[in-house]
Each structure stands twice: as C-alpha cells, then as structure tokens.
C-alpha positions in Angstrom: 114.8 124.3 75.0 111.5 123.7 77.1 111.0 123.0 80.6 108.3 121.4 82.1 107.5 122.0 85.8 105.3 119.5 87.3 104.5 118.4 91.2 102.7 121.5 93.5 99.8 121.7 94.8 97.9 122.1 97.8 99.2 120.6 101.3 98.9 121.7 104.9 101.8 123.2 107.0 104.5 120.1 107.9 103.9 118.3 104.9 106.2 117.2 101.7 106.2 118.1 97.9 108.3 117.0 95.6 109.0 119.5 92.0 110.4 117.9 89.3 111.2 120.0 86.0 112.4 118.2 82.6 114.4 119.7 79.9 113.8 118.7 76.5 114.9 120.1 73.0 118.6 121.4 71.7 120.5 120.5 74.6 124.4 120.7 74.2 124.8 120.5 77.5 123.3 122.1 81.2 125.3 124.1 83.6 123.5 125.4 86.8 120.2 124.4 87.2 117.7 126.2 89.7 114.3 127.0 91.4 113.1 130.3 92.2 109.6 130.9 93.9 107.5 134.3 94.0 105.1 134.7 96.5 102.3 136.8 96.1 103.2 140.3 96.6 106.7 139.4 97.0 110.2 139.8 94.9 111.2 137.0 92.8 114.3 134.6 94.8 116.3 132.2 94.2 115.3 129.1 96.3 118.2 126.3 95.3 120.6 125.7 92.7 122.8 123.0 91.8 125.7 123.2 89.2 126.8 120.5 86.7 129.0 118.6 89.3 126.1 118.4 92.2 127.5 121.5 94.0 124.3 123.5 96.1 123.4 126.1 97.7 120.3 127.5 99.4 118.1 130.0 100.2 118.9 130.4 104.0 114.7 130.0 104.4 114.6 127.0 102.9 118.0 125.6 104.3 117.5 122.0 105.6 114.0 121.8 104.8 114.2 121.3 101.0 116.7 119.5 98.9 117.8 120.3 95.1 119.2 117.4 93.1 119.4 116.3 89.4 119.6 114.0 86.7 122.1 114.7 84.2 120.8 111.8 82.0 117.1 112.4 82.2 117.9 116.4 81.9 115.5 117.2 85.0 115.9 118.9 88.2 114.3 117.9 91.2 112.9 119.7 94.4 112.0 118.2 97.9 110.2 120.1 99.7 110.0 119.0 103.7 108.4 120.4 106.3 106.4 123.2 104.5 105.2 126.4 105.9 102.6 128.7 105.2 105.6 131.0 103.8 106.2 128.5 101.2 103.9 129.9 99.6 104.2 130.8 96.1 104.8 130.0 91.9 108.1 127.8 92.0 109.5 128.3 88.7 112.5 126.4 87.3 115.9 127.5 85.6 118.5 126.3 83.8 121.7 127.5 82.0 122.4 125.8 78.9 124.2 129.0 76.5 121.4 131.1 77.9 119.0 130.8 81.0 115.5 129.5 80.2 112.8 129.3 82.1 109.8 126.8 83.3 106.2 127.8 83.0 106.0 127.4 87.0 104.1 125.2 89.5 101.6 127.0 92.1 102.4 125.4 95.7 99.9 126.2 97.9 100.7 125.9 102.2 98.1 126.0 104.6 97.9 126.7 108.1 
C-alpha cells in the first residue's frame, strides 16, 4: 500500500489548506484513516481521524477549525484546514489502517504570522 500526501504549503495566519492523501496498491479494504502533524521540536499527534463509517474525532487544537473527511471510492482522505495559526505549524503526515497502519511520506505546512 502507498500513500500520497499532497496540498501544504506556505500561507499566512487565518488562511485555508486543504490535504488530500490517496491510497493506492493491495487494498482489501480501509478501516480508520488519520492525520498526524509534528511540529518542529514537538512530539508527534494525532490531528483527526475518521473510521470506515465517517465517525471523527479531533485534536482538541484543531477542533472546529479543520475538518477530516473521505472517499471510500477514490481511497483518499481529505484535510481542511481553516483558520490557520502560526501553531499549525508542522509535517502533516497521513495514516491508514488497512491489516496494518501505513504511512504517507508527509506534506510540510508552513503558517505565518
């Protein structure tokens, strides 16, 4: 299985970012899927996650700023990111559960003040 992470970049504080991450290979089917973020000198957290039937929850720091959703077709998760803050900052990487976790290769998102 391979993910591909696409959509950060570099946008000032308030503004909007949409992550996208598609899953391709031997797929027999996705439970949870996820972002996690690591900001520089920070731990590695969970951000969002969504399971198979479109259930989510939240990092409380990101709660009603970003939104996780999927397509169970198109094998891709989704991130909005609203309202971004300096503390945004950070590798986004996603994660999904399909036998085993795998990992995405990550997507910098850079906010500035």
């Amino acid at each position: 299985v391979q993910l591909q992470a696409s959509g950060g970049g570099l946008v000032q504080a308030g503004g909007s970012l949409r992550l996208s991450c598609a899953a391709s290979g031997s797929i027999l089917g996705i439970n949870s899927m996820s972002w996690y973020r690591q900001a520089p000198g920070k731990q590695h957290e969970l951000v969002a996650i969504i399971s198979t039937g479109g259930s989510t929850n939240y990092a409380a720091s990101v709660k009603g700023r970003f939104t996780i959703s999927r397509d169970n077709a198109k094998n891709t998760v989704f991130l909005q990111m609203n309202s971004l803050r300096p503390e945004d900052t950070g590798v986004y990487y996603c994660n999904v559960l399909t036998g085993r976790f795998f990992w995405g290769q990550g997507t910098l998102v850079t906010v500035s003040s």
